[in-house]
N, C-alpha and C positions, 0 to 999 in steps of 0.2 A: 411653601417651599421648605421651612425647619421641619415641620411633619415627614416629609416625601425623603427629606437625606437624614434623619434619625434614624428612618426604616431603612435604609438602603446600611446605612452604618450595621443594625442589628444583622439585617441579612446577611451580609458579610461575616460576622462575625458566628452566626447563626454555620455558615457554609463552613467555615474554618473546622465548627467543630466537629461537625458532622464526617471532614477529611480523616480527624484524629483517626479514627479506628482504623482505617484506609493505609494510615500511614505507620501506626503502630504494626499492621499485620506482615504489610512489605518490608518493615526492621526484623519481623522475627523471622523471616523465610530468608532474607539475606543471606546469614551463617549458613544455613542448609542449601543455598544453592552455590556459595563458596565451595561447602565439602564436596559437590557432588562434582563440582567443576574441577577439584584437586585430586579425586577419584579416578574422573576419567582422565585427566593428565597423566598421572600414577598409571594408570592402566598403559596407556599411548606409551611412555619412557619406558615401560615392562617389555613394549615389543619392539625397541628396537635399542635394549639393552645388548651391547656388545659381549663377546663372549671372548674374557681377557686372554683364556691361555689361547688363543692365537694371534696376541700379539705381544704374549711375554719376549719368542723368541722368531728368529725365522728371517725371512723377507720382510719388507717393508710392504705393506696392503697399499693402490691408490685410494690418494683424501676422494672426498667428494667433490672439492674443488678441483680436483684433477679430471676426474671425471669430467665433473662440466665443464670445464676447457676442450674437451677433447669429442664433446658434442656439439658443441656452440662455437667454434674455432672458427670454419668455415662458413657460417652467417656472418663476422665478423670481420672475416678476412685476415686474421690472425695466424702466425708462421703455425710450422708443426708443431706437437709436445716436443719439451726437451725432458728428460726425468730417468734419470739413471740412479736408484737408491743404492749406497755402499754399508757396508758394517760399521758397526763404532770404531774399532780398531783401525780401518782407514782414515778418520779426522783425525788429524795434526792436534796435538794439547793446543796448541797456541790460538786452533778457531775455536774450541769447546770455548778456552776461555775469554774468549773477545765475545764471543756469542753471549755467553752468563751475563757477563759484564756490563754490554748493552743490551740485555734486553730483560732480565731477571737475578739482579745480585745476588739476593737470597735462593737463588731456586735449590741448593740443595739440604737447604735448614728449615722452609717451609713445607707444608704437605699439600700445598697446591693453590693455596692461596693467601699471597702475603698482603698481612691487613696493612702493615706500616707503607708502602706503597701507595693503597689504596688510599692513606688518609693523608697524603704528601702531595696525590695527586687530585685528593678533591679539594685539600687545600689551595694549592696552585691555581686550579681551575676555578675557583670561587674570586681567589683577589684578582683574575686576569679578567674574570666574567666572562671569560667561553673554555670552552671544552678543550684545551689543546692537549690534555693527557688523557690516556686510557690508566689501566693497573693489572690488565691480565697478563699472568703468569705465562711462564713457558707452556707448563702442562696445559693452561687454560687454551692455550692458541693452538696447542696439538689436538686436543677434543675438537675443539671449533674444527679447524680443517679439517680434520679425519671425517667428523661424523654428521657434522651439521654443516650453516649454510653464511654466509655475510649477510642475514637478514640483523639490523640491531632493534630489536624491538624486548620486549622483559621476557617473553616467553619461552624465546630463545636463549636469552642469558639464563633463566631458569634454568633450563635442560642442560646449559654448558657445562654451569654450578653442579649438578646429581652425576652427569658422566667426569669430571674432574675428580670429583670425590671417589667415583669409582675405580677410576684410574689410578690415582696414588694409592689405593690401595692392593692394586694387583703387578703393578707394573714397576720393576727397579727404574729411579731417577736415571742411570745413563741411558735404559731403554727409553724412556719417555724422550731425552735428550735426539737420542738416537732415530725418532721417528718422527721428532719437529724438525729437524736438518734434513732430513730423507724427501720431505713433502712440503715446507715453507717457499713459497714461491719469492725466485730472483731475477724475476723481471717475462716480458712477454711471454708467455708457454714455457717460461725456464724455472723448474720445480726441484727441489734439493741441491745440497752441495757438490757435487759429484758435476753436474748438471750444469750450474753457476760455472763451476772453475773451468769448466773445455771449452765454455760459452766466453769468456772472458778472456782467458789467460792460455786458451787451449794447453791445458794440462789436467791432469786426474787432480783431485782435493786434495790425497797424499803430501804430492809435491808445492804445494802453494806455500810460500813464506808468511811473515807476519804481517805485514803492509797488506797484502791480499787477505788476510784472511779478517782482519781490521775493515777492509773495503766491502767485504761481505756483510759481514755483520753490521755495518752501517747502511745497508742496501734491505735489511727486513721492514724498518716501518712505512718505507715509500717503495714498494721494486719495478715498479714500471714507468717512473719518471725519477726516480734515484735510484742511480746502479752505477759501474765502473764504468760505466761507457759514455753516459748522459755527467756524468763531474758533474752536477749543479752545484751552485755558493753552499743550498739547503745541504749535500751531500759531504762536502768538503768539510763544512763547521761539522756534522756529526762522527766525519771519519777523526777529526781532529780530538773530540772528547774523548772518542772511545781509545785512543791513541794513549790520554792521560790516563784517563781511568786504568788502562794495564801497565801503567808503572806501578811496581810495588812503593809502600809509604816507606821512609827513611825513618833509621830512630835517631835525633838528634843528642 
């Protein structure tokens, strides 16, 4: 029996080694089928790299999210689109800056990706032990809508990351502003501001006050069960911070 499991011990030992070179080879091919996987990525984003000057200026393009509402509505049983894109000069200062305030403070000092955010909210989300923060930017939420899809998986966020970068660098901050407000969905088939405020308040965006415009911008993280219409607790406490947060500080 000592005979019989010394041998079986060697062979074991004996198969290990024999793996080595098996295993050494599949380490060195790794890196090279990384590159070729990053290649063809690289290639895939080449084709379906947008082409900024038409959306420096102009009309607002529909997202893709708009799109798909507007093919998928009726399996669904979901109302009509609502989505009326206006000009920047049509927002009221008072939603631009409810809008900043809750949803990107920095966004006009970052270039599209603010790390302090990012490391507040992985903070957060570490001593909570779940996920209750994201950290993408404005512009980051404009790509996503515009060009891709609500899949969250890395490959996706990859792609977000290379069109965001491209983005800030073609596109003026109020434009980008201007085409997250155009197409940010506020509640069932109701897509930009224009869209929200006849939905709500029936009036044009022009004329909304600050209170409305405080309601809006507290209706982008949830808009299809927090909006002006659904009041939930959840909706209330966020219309309430964003409330604080645009008072200016006092100097004592």
């Amino acid at each position: 029996m000592f005979g019989r499991n010394r041998f079986r011990r060697k062979r074991s030992w004996w198969s290990f080694f024999r793996a080595v070179p098996a295993i050494s080879r599949a380490l060195v091919w790794l890196p090279r089928i990384a590159l070729m996987a990053l290649i063809v990525d690289l290639f895939y984003v080449a084709t379906i790299w947008p082409n900024w000057s038409h959306y420096k200026n102009g009309a607002t393009p529909k997202s893709q999210f708009i799109i798909k509402y507007q093919k998928t509505r009726k399996k669904h049983g979901n109302p009509p689109l609502h989505w009326q894109p206006v000009a920047f000069e049509e927002m009221p200062p008072h939603l631009l800056r409810a809008v900043v305030v809750a949803e990107d403070s920095r966004f006009y000092q970052h270039a599209g990706f603010d790390l302090i955010a990012f490391k507040e909210a992985m903070d957060y989300n570490l001593s909570s032990g779940r996920p209750a923060f994201g950290a993408s930017t404005i512009s980051q939420q404009t790509v996503k809508n515009m060009f891709l899809s609500a899949r969250r998986d890395p490959l996706r966020k990859w792609h977000e990351l290379l069109l965001t970068w491209g983005m800030e660098r073609n596109l003026r901050k109020n434009r980008i502003l201007e085409l997250y407000l155009n197409i940010a969905e506020f509640g069932v088939g109701v897509y930009g501001v224009q869209a929200a405020s006849l939905h709500y308040w029936n009036r044009p965006v022009s004329q909304i006050n600050l209170q409305q415009a405080i309601e809006l911008a507290a209706t982008l993280p949830g808009p299809k069960k927090q909006n002006p219409s659904s009041r939930t607790k959840a909706f209330q406490r966020r219309v309430e911070k964003i409330s604080l947060w645009m008072v200016p500080p006092t100097d004592d």
